[in-house]
C-alpha positions as CSV (number, residue, x, y, z in Angstrom):
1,X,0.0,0.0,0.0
2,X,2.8,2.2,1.2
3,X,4.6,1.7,-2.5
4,X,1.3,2.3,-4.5
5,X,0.4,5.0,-2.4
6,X,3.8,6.9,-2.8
7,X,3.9,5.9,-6.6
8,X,0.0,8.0,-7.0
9,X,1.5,10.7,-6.0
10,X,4.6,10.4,-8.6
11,X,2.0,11.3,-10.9
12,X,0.8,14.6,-9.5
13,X,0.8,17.8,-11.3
14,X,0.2,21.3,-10.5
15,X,-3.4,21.1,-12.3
16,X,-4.2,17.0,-10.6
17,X,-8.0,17.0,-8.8
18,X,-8.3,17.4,-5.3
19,X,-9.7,13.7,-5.2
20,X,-6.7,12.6,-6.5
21,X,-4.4,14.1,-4.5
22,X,-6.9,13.4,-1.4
23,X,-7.2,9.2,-2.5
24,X,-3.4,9.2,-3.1
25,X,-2.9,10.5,0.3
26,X,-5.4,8.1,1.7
27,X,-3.9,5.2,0.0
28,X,-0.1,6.1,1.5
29,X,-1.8,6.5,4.5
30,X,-3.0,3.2,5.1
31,X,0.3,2.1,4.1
32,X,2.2,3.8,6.6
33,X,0.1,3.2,9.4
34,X,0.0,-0.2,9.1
35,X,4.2,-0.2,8.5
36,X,3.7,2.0,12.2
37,X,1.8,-0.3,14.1
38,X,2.1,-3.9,12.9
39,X,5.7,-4.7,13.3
40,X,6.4,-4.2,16.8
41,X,5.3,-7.6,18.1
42,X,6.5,-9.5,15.3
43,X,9.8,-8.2,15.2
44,X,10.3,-10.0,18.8
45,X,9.2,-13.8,17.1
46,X,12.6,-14.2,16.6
47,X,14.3,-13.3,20.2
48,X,14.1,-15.6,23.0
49,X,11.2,-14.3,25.2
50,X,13.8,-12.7,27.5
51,X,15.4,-10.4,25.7
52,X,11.8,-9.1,24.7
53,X,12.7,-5.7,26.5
54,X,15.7,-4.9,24.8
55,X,15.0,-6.2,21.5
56,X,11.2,-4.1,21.4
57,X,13.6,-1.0,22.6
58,X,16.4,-0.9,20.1
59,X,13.5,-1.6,17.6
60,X,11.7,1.9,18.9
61,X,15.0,3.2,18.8
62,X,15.6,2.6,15.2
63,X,12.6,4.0,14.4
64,X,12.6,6.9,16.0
65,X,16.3,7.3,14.1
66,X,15.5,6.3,11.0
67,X,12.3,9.0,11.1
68,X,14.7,11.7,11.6
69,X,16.7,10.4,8.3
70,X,13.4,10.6,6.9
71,X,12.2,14.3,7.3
72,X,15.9,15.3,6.9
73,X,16.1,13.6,3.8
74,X,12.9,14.6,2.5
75,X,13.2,18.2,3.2
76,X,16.4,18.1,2.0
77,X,15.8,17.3,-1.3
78,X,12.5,19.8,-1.3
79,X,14.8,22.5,-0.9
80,X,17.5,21.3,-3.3
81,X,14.8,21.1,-5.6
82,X,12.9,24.1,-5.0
83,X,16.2,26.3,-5.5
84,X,16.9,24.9,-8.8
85,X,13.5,25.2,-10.4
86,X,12.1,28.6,-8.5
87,X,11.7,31.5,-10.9
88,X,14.9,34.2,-10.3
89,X,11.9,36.7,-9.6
90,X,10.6,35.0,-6.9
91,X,13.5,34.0,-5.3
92,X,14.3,37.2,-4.6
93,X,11.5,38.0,-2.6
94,X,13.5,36.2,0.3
95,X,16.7,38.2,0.4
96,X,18.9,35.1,0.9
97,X,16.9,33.3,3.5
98,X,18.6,29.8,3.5
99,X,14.9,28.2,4.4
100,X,12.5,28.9,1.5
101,X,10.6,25.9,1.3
102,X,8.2,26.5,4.0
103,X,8.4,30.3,3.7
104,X,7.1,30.5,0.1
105,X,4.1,28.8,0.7
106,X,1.9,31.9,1.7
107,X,3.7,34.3,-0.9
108,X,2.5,31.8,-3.8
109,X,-1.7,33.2,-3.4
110,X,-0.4,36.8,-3.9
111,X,1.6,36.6,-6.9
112,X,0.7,37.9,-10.0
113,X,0.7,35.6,-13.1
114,X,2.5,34.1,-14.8
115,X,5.0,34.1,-11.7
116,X,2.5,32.5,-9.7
117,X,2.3,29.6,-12.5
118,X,6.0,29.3,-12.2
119,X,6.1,29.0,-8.5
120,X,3.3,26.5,-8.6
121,X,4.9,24.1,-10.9
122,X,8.1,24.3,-9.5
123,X,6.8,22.5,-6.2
124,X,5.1,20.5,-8.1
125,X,8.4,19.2,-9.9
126,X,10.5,19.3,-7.1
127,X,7.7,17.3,-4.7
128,X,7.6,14.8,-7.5
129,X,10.9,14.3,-7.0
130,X,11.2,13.8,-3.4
131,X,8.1,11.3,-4.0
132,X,10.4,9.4,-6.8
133,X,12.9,8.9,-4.0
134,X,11.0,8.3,-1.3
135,X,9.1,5.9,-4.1
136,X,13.0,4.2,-4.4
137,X,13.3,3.6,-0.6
138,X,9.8,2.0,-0.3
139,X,10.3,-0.5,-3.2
140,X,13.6,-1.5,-2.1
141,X,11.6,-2.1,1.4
142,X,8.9,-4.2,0.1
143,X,12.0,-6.5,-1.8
144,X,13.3,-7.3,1.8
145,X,10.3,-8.3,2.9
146,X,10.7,-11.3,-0.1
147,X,13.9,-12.4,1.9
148,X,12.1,-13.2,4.9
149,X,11.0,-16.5,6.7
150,X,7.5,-16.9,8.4
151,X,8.2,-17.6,12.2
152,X,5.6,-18.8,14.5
153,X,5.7,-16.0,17.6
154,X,6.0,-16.8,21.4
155,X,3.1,-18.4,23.2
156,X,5.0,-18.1,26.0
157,X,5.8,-15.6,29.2
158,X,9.0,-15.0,31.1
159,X,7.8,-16.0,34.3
160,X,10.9,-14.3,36.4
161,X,10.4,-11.1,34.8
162,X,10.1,-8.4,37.4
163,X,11.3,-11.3,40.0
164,X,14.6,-9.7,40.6
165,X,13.5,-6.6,41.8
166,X,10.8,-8.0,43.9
167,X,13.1,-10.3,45.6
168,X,15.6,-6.8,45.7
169,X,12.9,-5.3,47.9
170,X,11.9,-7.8,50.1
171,X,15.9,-8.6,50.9
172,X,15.8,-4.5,51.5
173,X,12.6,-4.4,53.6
174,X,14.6,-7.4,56.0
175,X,17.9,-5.5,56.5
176,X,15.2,-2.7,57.6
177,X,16.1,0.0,54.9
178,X,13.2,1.0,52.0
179,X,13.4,1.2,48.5
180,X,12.5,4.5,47.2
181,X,11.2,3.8,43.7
């Protein structure tokens, strides 16, 4: 879904519907969300049922890394984009600001035509372009997932978890100090 979804919006121009752009936003959507949610649990099948803990934390960890790739990434090559393809005319509205991307955005209504054609189709352009990339990394994704092996996931508990620290406290509680927690 995430792959389709991405490879809709490839296909955007400046004068698309608003259903399309809407459905192709839905369709990523669903994609993504279900690339959020479902892989936590199954990502654990193939640790013993101890190392649960660490493994589902470096697994957050990653994520939360690999995110911050993603918006650098991705605004990365907006800008690139948007400062090869922006009109000279415009551009100089800014005075050298080193941001533009998010700065144009409520210049573009005022502009007189044909400038404000311009403007338009350069994000256009250069947000196809991120979505070709971004298009790249999901594929490559979904041709991992071909490598993979079905495993069956734990039925199982660790009985002892948390039993350390409750026999910590009681040994505590005997030697007549507490545990502040």
């Amino acid at each position: 879904m995430t792959s389709i979804g991405v490879g809709l919006l490839t296909t955007l121009k400046v004068t698309s519907p608003v259903g399309a752009w809407v459905g192709y936003q839905i369709i990523e959507g669903i994609g993504f969300g279900i690339l959020y949610a479902a892989p936590q649990f199954p990502v654990l099948a193939p640790v013993k049922v101890t190392e649960s803990a660490h493994a589902l934390a470096l697994f957050v960890f990653v994520r939360s890394y690999s995110q911050t790739w993603g918006v650098t990434l991705g605004g990365t090559i907006l800008q690139n984009e948007l400062k090869k393809r922006l009109p000279q005319a415009f551009l100089e509205l800014f005075h050298g600001e080193v941001e533009i991307t998010y700065a144009a955005i409520p210049k573009i209504g005022g502009l007189e035509e044909p400038l404000k054609t311009g403007v338009r189709d350069a994000f256009a352009s250069s947000l196809r372009t991120m979505w070709f990339v971004m298009l790249g990394i999901s594929l490559l994704g979904l041709v991992t997932v071909l490598g993979m092996k079905q495993l069956e996931m734990h039925e199982e508990t660790d009985e002892n978890w948390g039993l350390e620290e409750k026999k910590k406290v009681v040994d505590e509680e005997k030697d007549g100090k507490t545990l502040t927690l």
